[in-house]
Every structure is written in C-alpha cells, then in structure tokens.
N, C-alpha and C positions, 0 to 999 in steps of 0.2 A: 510515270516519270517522277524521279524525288527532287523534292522542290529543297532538299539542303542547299541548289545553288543559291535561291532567292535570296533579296537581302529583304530585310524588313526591321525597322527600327534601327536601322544603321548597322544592321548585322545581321551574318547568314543565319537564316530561318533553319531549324531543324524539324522535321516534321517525324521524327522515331528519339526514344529517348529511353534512358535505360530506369530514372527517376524525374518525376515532376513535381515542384515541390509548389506548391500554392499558397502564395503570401510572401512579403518582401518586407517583413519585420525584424526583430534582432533573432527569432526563434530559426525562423526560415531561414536566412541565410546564413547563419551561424554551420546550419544542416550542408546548406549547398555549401558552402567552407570546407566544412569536415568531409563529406564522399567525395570531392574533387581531390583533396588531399589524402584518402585513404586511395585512389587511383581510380576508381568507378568514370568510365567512360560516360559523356553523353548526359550530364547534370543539368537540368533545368530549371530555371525558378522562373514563375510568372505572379508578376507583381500588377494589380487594377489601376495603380496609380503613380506612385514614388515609394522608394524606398522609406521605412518608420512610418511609415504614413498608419495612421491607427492608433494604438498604444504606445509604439516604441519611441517618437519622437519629445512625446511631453515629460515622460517618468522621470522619478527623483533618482535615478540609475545607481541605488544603493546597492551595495556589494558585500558577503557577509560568508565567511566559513561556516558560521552558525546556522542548523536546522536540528529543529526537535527530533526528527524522525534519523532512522540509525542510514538509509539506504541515500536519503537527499543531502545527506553529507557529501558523498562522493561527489553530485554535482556540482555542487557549489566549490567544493573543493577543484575540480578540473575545470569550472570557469573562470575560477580566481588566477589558477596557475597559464591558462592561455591568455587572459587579458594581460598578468606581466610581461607576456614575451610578443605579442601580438602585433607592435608599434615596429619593432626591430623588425622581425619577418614579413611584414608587407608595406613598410615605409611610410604607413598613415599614424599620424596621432591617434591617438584614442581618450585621450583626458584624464587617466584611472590617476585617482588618489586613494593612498593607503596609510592614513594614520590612525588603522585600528577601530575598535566599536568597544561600548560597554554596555550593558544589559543591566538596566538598577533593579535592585531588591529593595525594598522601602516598607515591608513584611516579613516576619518571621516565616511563615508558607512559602515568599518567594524567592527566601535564600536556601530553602527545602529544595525548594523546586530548581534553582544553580546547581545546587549540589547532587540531585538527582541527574540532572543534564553533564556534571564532568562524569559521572561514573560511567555512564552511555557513552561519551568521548574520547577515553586513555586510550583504549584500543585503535582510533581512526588518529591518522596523520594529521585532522586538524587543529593547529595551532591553538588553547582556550585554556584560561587562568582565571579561576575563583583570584579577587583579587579583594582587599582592604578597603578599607574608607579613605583611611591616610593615601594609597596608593591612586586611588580614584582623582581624589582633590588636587595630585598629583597634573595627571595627565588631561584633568578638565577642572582649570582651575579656575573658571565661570560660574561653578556648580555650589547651588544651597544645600549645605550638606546635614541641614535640621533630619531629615528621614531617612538618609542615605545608611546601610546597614553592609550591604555586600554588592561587588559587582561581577559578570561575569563577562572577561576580556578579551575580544582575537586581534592578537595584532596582525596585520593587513587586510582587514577589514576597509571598505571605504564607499566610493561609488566614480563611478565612469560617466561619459558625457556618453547616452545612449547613440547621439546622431554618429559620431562620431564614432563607434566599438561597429555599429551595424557597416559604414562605407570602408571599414578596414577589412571587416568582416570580406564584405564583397567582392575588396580587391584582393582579398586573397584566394578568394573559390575563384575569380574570372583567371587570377596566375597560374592557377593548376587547373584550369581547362570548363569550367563549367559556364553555363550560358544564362545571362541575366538578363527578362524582357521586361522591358514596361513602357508604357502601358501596355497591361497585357490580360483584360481580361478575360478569366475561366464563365465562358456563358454555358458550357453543358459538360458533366461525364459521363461518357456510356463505356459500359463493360462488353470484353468481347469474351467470344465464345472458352477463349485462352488462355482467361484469367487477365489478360492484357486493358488498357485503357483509352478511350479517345478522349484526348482533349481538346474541346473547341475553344476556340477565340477568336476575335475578328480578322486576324491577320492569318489565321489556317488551323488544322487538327495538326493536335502530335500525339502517336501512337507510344502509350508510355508503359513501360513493364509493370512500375508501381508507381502512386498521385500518395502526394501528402498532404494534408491539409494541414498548412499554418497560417492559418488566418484571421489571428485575435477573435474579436468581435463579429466578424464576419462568417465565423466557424459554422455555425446554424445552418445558415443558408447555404453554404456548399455543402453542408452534410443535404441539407433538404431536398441537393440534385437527385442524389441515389438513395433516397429514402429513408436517410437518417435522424435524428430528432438530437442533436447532440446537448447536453445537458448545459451549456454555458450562458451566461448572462452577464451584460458587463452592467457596473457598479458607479457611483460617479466618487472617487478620491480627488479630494482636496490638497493643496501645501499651500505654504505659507514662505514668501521671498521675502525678506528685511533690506531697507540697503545697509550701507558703511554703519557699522557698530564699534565707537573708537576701542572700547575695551575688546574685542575681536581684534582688531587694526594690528593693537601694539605688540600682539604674542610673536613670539619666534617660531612655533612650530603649530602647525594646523591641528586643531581639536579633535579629538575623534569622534563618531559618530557615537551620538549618544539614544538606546531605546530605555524609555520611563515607562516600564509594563503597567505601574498602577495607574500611568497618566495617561495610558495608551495612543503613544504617540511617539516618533521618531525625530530628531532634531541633529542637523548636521552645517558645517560652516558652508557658507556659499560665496566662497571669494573673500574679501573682506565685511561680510555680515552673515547671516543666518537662515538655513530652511530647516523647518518643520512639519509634518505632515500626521496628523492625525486620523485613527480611525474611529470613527461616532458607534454609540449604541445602536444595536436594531432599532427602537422607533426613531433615531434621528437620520438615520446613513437610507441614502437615497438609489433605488434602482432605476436604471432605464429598461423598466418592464414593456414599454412599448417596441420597443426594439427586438422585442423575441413576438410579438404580436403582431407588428406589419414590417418588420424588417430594418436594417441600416439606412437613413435616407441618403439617397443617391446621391454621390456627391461627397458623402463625407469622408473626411480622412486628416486631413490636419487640421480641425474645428477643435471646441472647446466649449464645456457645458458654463453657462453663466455662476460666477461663484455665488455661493452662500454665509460669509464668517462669521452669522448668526448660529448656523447648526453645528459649529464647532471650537463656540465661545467658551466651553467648558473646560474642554484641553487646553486650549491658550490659555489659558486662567490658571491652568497647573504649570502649561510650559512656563510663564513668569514668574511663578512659583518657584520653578526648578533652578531658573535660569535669569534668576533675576535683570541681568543686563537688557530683556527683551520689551521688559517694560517703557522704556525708553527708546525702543527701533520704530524705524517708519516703517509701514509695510509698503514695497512696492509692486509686490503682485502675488498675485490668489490663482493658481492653475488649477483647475477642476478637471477634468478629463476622464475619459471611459478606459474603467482593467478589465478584464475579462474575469470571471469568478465561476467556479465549477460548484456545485453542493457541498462537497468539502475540502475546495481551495488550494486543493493538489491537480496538476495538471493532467491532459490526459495525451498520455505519450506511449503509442506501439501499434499494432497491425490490430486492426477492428475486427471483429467476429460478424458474418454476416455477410461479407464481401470482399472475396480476393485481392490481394494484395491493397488495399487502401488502409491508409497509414493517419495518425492525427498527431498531432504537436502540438496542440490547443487547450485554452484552459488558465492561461499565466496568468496569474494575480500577481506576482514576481518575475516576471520575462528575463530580465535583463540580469538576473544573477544565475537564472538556471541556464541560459540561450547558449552559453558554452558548451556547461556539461551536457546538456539536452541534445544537444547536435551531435557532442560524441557518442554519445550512447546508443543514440537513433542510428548513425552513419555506422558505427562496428555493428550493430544487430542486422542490417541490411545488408551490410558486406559479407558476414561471415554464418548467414544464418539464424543465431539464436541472440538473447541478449546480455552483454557484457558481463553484467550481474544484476541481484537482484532488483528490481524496483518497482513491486504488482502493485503499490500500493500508488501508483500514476498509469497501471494499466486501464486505457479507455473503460474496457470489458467489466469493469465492476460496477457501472451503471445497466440500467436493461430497461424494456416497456413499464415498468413501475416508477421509473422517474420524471414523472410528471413536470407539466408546467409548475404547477401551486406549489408542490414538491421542492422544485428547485428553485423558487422565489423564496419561499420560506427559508431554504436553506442557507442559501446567499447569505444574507438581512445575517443568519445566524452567525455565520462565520465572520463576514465584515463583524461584525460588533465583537467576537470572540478574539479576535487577530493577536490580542494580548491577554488573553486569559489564562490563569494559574494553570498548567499542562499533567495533570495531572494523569498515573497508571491508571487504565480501567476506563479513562474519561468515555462519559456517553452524552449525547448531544442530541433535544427531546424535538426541535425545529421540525415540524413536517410527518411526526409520526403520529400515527402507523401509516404508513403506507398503504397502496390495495395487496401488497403480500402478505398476508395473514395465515397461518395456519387452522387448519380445521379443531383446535382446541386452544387458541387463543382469548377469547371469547369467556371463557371458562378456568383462564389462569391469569387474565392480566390484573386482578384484583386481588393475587394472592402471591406474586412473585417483583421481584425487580429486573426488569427486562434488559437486554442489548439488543442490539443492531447488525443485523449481519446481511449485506448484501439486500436492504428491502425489508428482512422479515423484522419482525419480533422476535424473539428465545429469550426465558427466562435463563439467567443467570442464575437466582438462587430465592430461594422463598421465605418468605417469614410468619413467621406465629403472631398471637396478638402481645405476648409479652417482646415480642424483639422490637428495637428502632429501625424501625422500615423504612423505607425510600431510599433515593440515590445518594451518599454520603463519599463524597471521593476523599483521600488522602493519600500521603505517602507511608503513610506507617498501617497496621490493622485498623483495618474500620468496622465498620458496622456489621458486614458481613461475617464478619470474620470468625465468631461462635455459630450462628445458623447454618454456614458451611458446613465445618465439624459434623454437627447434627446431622445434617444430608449424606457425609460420607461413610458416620458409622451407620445412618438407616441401611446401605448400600450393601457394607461391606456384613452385616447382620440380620437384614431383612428382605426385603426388595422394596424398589422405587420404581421410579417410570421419569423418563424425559421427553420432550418436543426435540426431534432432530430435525424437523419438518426442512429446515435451510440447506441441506445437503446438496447437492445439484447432480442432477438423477440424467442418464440418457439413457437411451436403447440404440444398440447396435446389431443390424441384424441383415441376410442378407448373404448372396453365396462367396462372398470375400471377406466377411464378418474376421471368422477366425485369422485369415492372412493379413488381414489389416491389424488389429489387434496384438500380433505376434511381433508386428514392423514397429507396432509403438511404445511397448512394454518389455522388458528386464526378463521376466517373470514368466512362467511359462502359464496357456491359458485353461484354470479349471474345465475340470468336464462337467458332463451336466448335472444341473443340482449341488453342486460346490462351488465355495465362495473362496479368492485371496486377494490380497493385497499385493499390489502391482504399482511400477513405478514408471515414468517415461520419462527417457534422460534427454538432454540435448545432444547434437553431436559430438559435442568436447566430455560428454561423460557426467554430466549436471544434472541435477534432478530438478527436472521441469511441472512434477507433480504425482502426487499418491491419491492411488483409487484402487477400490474397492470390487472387484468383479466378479460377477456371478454369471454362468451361463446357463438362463433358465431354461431353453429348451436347446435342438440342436441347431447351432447356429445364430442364438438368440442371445445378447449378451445386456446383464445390465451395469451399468456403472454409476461409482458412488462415489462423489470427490467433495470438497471442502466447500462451504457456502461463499466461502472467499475468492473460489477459484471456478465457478461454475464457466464461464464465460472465456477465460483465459483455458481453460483445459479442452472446453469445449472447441475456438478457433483450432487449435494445435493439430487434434484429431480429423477436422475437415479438412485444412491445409494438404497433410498427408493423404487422406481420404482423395483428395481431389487431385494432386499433384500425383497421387500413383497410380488413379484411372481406376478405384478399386470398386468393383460392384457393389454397393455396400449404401442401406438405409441407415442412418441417424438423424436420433428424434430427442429433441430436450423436452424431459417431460417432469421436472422438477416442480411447477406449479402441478400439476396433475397429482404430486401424491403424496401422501403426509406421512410421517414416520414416526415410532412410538418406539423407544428404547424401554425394554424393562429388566433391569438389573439387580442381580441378590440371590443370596442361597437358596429365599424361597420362592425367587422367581417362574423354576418349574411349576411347583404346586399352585400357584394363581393362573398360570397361565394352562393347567390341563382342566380345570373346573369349567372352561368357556369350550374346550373343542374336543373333538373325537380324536383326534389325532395322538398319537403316545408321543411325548414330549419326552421320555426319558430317555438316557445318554445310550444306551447300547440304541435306541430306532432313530433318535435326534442326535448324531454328533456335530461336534465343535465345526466350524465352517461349511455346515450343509445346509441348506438352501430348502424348502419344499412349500406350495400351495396350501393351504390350509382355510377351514371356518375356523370363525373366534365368535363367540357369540352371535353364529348363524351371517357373520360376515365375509365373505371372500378378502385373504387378503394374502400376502407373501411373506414367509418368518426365516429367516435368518439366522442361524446361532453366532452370536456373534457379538463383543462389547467391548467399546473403545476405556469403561471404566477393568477390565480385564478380570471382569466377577463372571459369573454364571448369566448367561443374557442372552436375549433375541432381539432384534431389531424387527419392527412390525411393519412393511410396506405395505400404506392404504390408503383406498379412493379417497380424497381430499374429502365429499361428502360424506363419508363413515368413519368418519377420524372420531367427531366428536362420543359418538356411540359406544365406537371400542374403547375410547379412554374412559367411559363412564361404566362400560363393563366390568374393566379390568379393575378400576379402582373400587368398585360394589364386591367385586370378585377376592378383591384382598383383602378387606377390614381385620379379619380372624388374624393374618400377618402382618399385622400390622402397613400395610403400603402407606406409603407417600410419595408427594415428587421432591425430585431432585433438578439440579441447574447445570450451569454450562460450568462454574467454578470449582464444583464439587468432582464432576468429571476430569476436568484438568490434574488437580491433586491428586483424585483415583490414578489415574493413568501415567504421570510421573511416579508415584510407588512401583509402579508396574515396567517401570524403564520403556514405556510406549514411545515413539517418537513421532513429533508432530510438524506436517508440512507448512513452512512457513518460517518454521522456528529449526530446529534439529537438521533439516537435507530444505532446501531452495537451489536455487539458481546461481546460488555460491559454493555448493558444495557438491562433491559428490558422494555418492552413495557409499563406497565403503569407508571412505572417514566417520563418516556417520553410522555405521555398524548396521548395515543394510543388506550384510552379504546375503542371510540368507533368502533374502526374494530376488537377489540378481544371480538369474542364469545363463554365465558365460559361455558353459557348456551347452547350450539350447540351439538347437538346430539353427533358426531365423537367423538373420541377421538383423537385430532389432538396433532401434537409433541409440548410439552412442556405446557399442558392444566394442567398435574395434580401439578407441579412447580408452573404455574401462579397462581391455586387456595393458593396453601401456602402463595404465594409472598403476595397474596393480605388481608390474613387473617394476617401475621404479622403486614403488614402495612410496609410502605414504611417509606426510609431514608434522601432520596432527590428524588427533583423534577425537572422537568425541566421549568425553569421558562424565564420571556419574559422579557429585559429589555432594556432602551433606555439609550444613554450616552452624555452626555457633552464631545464634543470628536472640535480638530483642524483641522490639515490637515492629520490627522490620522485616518481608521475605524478599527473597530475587523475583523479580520479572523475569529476566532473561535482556541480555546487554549489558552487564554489568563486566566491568572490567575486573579480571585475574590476576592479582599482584602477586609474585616471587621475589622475594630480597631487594625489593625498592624499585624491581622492572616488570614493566607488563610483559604478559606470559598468554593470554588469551581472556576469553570473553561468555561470559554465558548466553543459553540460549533460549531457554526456558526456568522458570522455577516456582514453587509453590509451597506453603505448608504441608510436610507429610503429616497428617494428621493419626494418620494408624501407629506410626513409630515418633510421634512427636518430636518432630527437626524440620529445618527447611530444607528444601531439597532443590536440585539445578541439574541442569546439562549443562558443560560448557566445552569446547574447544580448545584441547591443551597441545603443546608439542608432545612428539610420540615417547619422547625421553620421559615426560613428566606424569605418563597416564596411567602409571602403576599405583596399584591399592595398596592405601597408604599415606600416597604422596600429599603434604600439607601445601596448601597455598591459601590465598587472602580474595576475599573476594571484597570489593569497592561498591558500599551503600551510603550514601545521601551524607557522604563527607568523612566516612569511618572504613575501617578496614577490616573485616569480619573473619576470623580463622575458620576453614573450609579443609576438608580432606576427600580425596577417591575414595570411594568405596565400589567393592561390588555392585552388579546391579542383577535381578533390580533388588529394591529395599521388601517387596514385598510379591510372593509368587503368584502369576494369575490363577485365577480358577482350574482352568484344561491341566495345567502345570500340576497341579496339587491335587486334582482327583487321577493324574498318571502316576505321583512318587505312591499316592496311597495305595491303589492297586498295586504295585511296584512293592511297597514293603509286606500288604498282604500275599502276594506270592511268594 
C-alpha cells in the first residue's frame, strides 16, 4: 500500500520520487527551485535539521560576476541575474545589494594580472571595466589611495542576506510543486538492482530515481554511506563586523565591495559600518581536521567556532591601512564559522563515476554566489540529459583513490592562503605532491625537468640544462621556459625525443557487446583489429563530450585512450550507457596499470629498431597500426602514432618495466642524439600541426563540425550513435562559426587560448588555444570566428594583457605532419 496518503511533518509523505536532493542549504535548494521549475514531477529535499543550517546561514553572502576561470562565469553570471528577479517571483525579500565590486591592483604584476583577466572577459556578457585611480577614489571615497595603481570593476556586484535568498529559494520550489522535509534525516542509501535509490529516514523510505548530495560539511559522511571518500574539508573563515562608522553614515550611496588582493582580504558596508573578511596564510588559517577523522558532532548546525583576531591581525593592519576610517570602528562581532573546501576550491557538481545515478553538489567555499547558477546547471543536465555547457573543471570525477586524507589537508591550507594569489597562465600549485600516482620513470626525471599536475600524476612539462634558470617561474609574458621549449621542439622536429604520457586514462572494453556499445557511443566508425583512430562521443544535442583514442587489439577487444583530464568523466559516460543499454560488455580502468612512452622524430624509427625484431619500417609498421612487440626483451604494445604529428609510436607498458624501457631507449639513442621532451613542447608541436585539443578546440560547447572534425564523424555509419540525428540538423542548418587558424604579431607575449577577437572596435570571437610556433617563428592560436570572417586572409585583433595584437587566418596547418609529407613525397616520386 503507498503511504503518499500519510502526513508526516505536516505534509503528505511521498515515498517514490523522481530526485532527492540531500541538504537544505542555499546549494540544495536553489536545485529543488530549479527542477520544480523546469516541470520535473516528485522533487524532494530532505533537510537533518533547518534550513541554512551549516554554512549557509553565517556567510558574508557576497556576490561577484567575477571568476578567474572562463566556464564559472556563466554561474555567477545566472546567479546574479536570478537573485535580481527572485524577490518579484516568489514574494520574499531576499536582501541583494548591488553597488558593484573593485578588485585593487597595488603591483605592477597585479594590474598584469586585470588585464589578463578583461581579455578572458570581452567575449562573456559579464559586466567588468579596467578602471583608474581617479575613477576608484571616485566610487570608494574612504580609500588610501598611496598604492592604489588600477582597479578591476563589475557593477552589480554585491552581496545578499543568505537566510533570506535560501527561504525564497524554497518558497519558490514548494509553488511549483516540489516537497520540502525537515527534519529529515538521511540515515542510509541503498542502491537497487535498477540503478534506483532507497532513501531511509525516520519518518519512512523513499524510492528515488536519482539522490544528490548537498550537504556542505556533512558531504563525507553521506558519501561514506555508499562507499565514497569525498575530498572535502571544512576550513574555519573569519569576518569582522564594525558598528556605526560616521564617515560610512554620511555617504549617499553604499560603497561597493571592495577585494585588496595584496591584502588578501575582502571589505564591504554592512548597514551603517563595515565588514571584512580575511583569508590567513597556510600556517595561520585553521582546518577542522577533526571533523573528516571522527565526523560532524551531532547536533551541529547553526554553532560557530570560537574566534581568533590574533591569527588575522595582519590583514586588519592592512585593512586600516587601506581604509583608514576602521581604525577608529568598534568591532562588534567576529563570526568564525565552517566553508567547505575541496583541494582546489572548485566545487564538485555532476553524476559520480562509480554509482548510478548519484549526483554531488558539494565542495562550496563560495555557496552562495554559485547556489543559483549551480542549481541551473545541475536541474537542465538532469532534465535534458547531458550538461548545459562546459564545466569539467567542478566535475566530482577529477578526484579518484589518490586523494588522500594528508593530500587533501595539505591542499586546503594551500588554497585557503592562495585565495588571493597573483593568477597566473601555467599556475602550478606544489601542496601535497607527488602524490601515490607516479609513473614508472618518474624517479628518474623529477631532477631534470619542471613538472605539472595532471589528475594525480606528475608529467614533466619541459626540462632543463645546467645553463637554463630552472624551476617554476610563472609570468605573463616568456618566462623561463620559454628558450628550452624551443630546444625540445627542434630536438623533435630534427631528431627524436621521448615523453612520459603515463596520465593518459587507459580502459579495456571487451566482451560480446564490446563492438555495439562502442558503435552507440562514438561518431567514428570502429578500427578493426590492430588499428588505431581517433573517435569522439557527442551528447544528444550533437556536443562533443570527449576524444579517445581506439585500438582494437584483438577481436572484440578494445583499448581506449583519453585525456588525463578526463579519465573519470569519460569513463562514468561509457558505463552509464554500458548499463542503461543492458550491454554485455567488461570494462576495466586500467590507467594506473600502464605507463607510456612517446617517442617522437625522424630518427625515431632508427632508435626504436636497435631494441626489437620487429620491422619498424613504414611499408610493415603503418601510421595508425597497433601491434605486440619486445623492446629490449620487454613485452610491451607500440602504436604509430603522435599527438606532436612527427614520425612516433606511443609505447604501452607494465608500470614495472617502464623504467627499463626508458633507460633502453635512451642508451639506444645517444649516436641520435635523444633527449626528453615535455608536455609544452608537445603543445606548440601539435598547434603547427592544426591538431585539435579536447578541452580547448571541441568540449561540451561545441560541436564537432564547427570545430573541423568532420572527418572522424560518420554520419553515414550504419549505428545510430549518440547525438547522430542532432549532428544531421546541425549540419543541414548550416553552421555559425567556425573554428578558424590564425597567426599573430605578438612581443614577449603568446595566447593561451581565451583571449578575446576584436573587429573594428567589436568583439567578433574568442581563442581557444595558442602557443609559440617555434618552427615558423609566430604565435599561433585557434579561435572561433563567425563563418563570414573565417576566410584566409581575414585580419582581426586578438586582446593580450591590455593591448590589441594584429592577427590573420591562415591556412592550416602551419606545418605538415609526418604521414602527410612521406605521402606528397612518394606522390611526387611517382
């Protein structure tokens, strides 16, 4: 019998539900808001206590267009534009004041670093002006303007009364039908056979299609039901409440929120006086480690850690500095309180790998300015299947069993004290490394190179001699690398090198459905055996959800090769389907299991036939074949095959005989000169080469044929692979822009990729990648133009760190791969 009629808590019980969102904070219900409002029948929230209870109740509820990152704009952006309209549509206050934000520069580097930040900007709708000094003292005329140099400004920047945004929040998910309990706590989840969920609580089970977990601080522990270890740790943040400040009192118009990067610390009006909030260095800024040790004590929820205004005497020393009026304020209260803090301080929002349909929303260091767009973005990915657009870089999935406790303590400590640190291209962050993911020649190169961070691992980036200035050296202009590159690209394009690809994220698919699954997720039609291609799987709307790599080593047997960025997000997608289609079908992540050795250059054949019996030469070994091989009495699997687009093989091998074959290979070269090469050098190779790269070129915003991917989409392909019958529309509309190849008149400056496209004083598009071509000395880019503008030729401006750089189309690519240039040469010898 269904107990929908029962009441309980003064309302009919539902015991079936279609989402159950766990946690009654601004995250969670923002969610239940949004799918009640996108029409999703049967919405649940189950709150342990009261609403805000947790984080959301204390927070200094600042509000900001501004985010470093190009994707977390969008949020902030869509939370800012619901909080305006949000009072009107469900009849509650919500408290939002918007008298804008300033961002001070009080360093030469950190009006670089503004300026760096509008280029990444022009393209997005949100509101933000490089502004003056004069202009500054203007709109915050409190301000010591001894160091003041530049400011960066959004007007409607501000902050909201959290209690207040969340019970609007609610009453707008409970108008459009969704069910709010509390208390209501989640004491178990079990998974059914169905992918479905029970959720227990004292008042009964409700059978839920898909469970969210948003539950701040308390994240851990409902991961802990089903086996999860979720990386989060809450932190203790401090503010600082002033009362009546008459020089406050007298203004006409409320100040805008003002952040002091080098003072690292935020300062906003609070009625007629002032709040502050600082973030401490690593050894001052305080974790509640105990808390991820023996758990949240029971009971808490609107508490408050005892303050400290010793361990952030420092900032206040500057804030009075800054703001001189404060010197003279009373303080009348010091809120300390628990944020939640991930390892690197981005949230973690989407469907977990691991476990069907379980979903997380957890992670906010910032709740209350993402809790809008977070909920939008979460509610259309649920509703409509895939997600809105990009934003892998808050996908859960780019943590994994390498993220340790110590890991994520360390990390924390990092981030808290980084909160305001110079944001530098390239930035790499040393907190917690190496991790236990190491490659099998690690060991062996970390004394010789400058490493990054990819997912866990190590990879060297780019190596140096005893004459270069070594170590990590960030800027925005050439730095230190910047000649050793060079060096790596001509050893490449002149000799052969060898890379550590080891971060790659490897599966096996195998099994009597292997191939039909395979066919349902990929574009691309599937190699036979012993050949290898490149393969895309789009979303339903026609989006490219990810590029791999495919080989099928035996029949039936398939290996896959995708981005270290995306092991875990590519890897859910494939199960889902996997599982949603009943397919008979093994897959095995076996990306720690196997190390990988790129070895690239013209003389790469010759190094590599000295170690095996095998004939390495092009008429027995062609371009994308696959075959078994020794390498110096090693079993391992070789590839032709190179993302720098030279002459190359990729070498898969047992993690234990990694280190063997690199020391082979490189005894093996000496006469050729070998050396290694890095992940920077690679990139340049491969932009010469017109490669296109996932992440950058085709995501979750793009689809494939703007991005010049036709020829691995096969429309004509028997399957009906995901997002075939989209692509056919896309392409009978016809396209809007394209992705187009362009070189720049550029200084001591190259593109990233983000930079803003200027045409005759209007933005026109946005790059997407770019690098020094080092073979044809120019900077080089992708960028995204309308389809009118994408002819070679066409000039436009590309926007660097405050300057306007003349840029043109050209053909692409700048420079022919290998396979290309040994077919024109046969081609003119016939």
């Amino acid at each position: 019998m269904s107990r929908d009629s029962t009441m309980v808590l003064g309302k009919r019980w539902k015991d079936t539900a279609e989402t159950v969102i766990i946690g009654g904070g601004c995250v969670g219900v923002s969610l239940a808001y949004h799918l009640a409002k996108a029409g999703q029948k049967d919405v649940v929230l189950l709150e342990k206590s009261e609403l805000t209870a947790g984080s959301t109740w204390h927070a200094a509820g600042l509000t900001t267009y501004y985010h470093p990152g190009i994707n977390l704009k969008k949020v902030h952006y869509h939370s800012i534009k619901l909080y305006e309209s949000l009072e009107a549509e469900t009849g509650q206050a919500v408290g939002f004041h918007q008298p804008g934000s300033i961002r001070i520069a009080s360093t030469p580097v950190r009006v670089d670093e503004l300026k760096y930040q509008m280029a990444r900007t022009h393209w997005h709708p949100t509101p933000q002006w490089l502004i003056t000094p004069e202009k500054i003292k203007e709109l915050f005329p409190l301000l010591n303007m001894d160091k003041v140099l530049a400011g960066l400004y959004n007007p409607g920047d501000g902050h909201i009364d959290p209690y207040s945004l969340t019970m609007a929040l609610a009453a707008g998910a409970r108008m459009y039908g969704a069910q709010i309990y509390n208390p209501a706590l989640v004491s178990g989840l079990t998974p059914t056979s169905d992918g479905k969920w029970d959720v227990q609580t004292p008042h009964g089970t409700i059978r839920a299609n898909r469970i969210v977990n948003a539950t701040g601080f308390w994240a851990r522990e409902v991961g802990q039901q089903i086996g999860f270890e979720h990386p989060t740790i809450p932190v203790h943040h401090q503010y600082v409440v002033t009362a009546t400040v008459p020089e406050v009192k007298s203004l006409k118009a409320e100040l805008p929120v003002i952040r002091d990067l080098e003072g690292s610390y935020y300062l906003r009006q609070e009625r007629d006086g002032l709040l502050f909030g600082p973030y401490e260095r690593e050894e001052k800024m305080v974790l509640q480690d105990s808390w991820v040790r023996d758990g949240v004590p029971p009971g808490f929820g609107k508490e408050l850690f005892e303050s400290d205004l010793d361990r952030i005497m420092d900032h206040v020393e500057m804030a009075m500095e800054m703001v001189p009026v404060l010197k003279n304020a009373d303080i009348i209260n010091i809120v300390s309180g628990p944020i939640t803090y991930t390892p690197d301080l981005l949230p973690m929002v989407g469907p977990h790998q691991g476990a069907r349909n379980y979903w997380t929303a957890i992670g906010f260091g910032y709740g209350v300015i993402h809790a809008g767009g977070i909920g939008k973005f979460l509610s259309d990915w649920i509703v409509t299947g895939e997600p809105p657009y990009d934003l892998i870089e808050c996908d859960p999935n780019r943590y994994g069993k390498w993220t340790t406790v110590p890991y994520m303590c360390s990390k924390a400590r990092e981030s808290y004290g980084f909160n305001n640190v110079v944001g530098y291209p390239k930035e790499e962050r040393f907190a917690g490394r190496p991790t236990n993911r190491t490659s099998g020649v690690y060991e062996l190169l970390k004394g010789k190179a400058s490493m990054g961070f990819h997912t866990g691992w190590e990879q060297p980036h780019w190596f140096y001699k005893p004459e270069d200035n070594a170590g990590y050296k960030p800027s925005f202009r050439r730095t230190n690398w910047f000649g050793p590159v060079g060096r790596e690209c001509k050893l490449v394009m002149e000799k052969v090198g060898v890379i550590d690809l080891t971060p790659f994220g490897k599966f096996m698919v195998k099994g009597k459905d292997s191939q039909k699954l395979l066919d349902r997720l990929f574009a691309n039609t599937m190699p036979k055996v012993g050949l290898t291609n490149i393969s895309h799987m789009l979303t339903p709307t026609g989006r490219v959800y990810a590029e791999v790599t495919i080989t099928q080593l035996t029949p039936g047997e398939f290996l896959l090769i995708t981005g270290s960025g995306s092991e875990l997000h590519d890897l859910r997608w494939i199960e889902k389907e996997a599982a949603e289609g009943a397919y008979d079908v093994d897959i095995s992540n076996v990306t720690e299991d196997i190390g990988v050795l790129g070895v690239a250059g013209p003389k790469a054949r010759d190094v590599l036939q000295k170690l095996t019996q095998e004939d390495m030469s092009d008429a027995s070994f062609k371009f994308l074949h696959c075959k078994p091989i020794q390498l110096g009495g090693i079993n391992l699997r070789a590839i032709r095959i190179s993302y720098t687009g030279e002459l190359g093989w990729e070498l898969y091998i047992p993690q234990k005989d990694m280190a063997a074959v690199y020391q082979a290979i490189m005894a093996a070269g000496e006469d050729e000169g070998i050396d290694n090469f890095g992940t920077y050098a690679m990139a340049s190779l491969r932009l010469e080469k017109g490669f296109r790269g996932w992440g950058a070129e085709m995501n979750c915003d793009t689809n494939p044929l703007e991005a010049g991917l036709d020829y691995f989409i096969k429309l004509n392909k028997h399957a009906d692979f995901i997002g075939k019958a989209a692509l056919q529309e896309i392409k009978a509309k016809g396209l809007k822009r394209k992705l187009s190849y362009i070189t720049m008149d550029t200084d001591d400056v190259d593109p990233e990729g983000n930079e803003t496209i200027w045409l005759n004083g209007k933005v026109v598009g946005n790059t997407t990648s770019g690098a020094y071509s080092y073979t044809t000395q120019q900077s080089l880019a992708f960028a995204y133009l309308p389809v009118e503008l994408c002819s070679v030729g066409q000039k436009v401006e590309v926007e660097m760190l405050g300057r306007k750089y003349p840029a043109m189309v050209v053909q692409e690519p700048l420079v022919l791969t290998e396979p290309t240039r040994t077919r024109l040469q046969k081609k003119s010898k016939a």
